[in-house]
N, C-alpha and C positions, 0 to 999 in steps of 0.2 A: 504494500500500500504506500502509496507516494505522500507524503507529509511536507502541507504547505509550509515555509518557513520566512518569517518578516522581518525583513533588511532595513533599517534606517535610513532618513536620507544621510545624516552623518555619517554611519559605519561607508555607506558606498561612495561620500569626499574622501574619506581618511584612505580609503582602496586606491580608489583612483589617483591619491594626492602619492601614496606611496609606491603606485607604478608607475606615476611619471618620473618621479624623483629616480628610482632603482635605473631607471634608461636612459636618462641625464647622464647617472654616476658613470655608467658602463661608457655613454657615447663618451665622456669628459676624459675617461681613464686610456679608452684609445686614441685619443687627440683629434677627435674628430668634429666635435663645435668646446666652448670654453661657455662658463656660467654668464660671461658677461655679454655673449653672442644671444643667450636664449633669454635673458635679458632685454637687452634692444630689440627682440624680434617680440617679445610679450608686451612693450610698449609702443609697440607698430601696432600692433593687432589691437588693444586699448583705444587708440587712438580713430583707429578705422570704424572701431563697431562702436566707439562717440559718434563719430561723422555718419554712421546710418542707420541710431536711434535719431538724430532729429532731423 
């Protein structure tokens, strides 16, 4: 018998927050972007999705 089971919306940030972080670390460790690149590309993308809520 299959048993429903209920996920938070916090528990599925904290998942999510922690599988992006884990593929950061790994892309970071083979030098393939730097913290400070995913940085500027997360205040690019801030900026755009300001510019088309209004």
């Amino acid at each position: 018998m299959k048993e429903d089971k209920k996920v938070s919306w916090e528990d599925i940030a904290w998942s999510n927050m922690y599988s992006i972080e884990a593929l950061m670390n790994i892309l970071e460790d083979k030098g393939l972007i730097t913290k400070q690149e995913v940085l500027g590309e997360l205040q690019k993308l801030k900026v755009e999705h300001h510019k088309d809520m209004n």
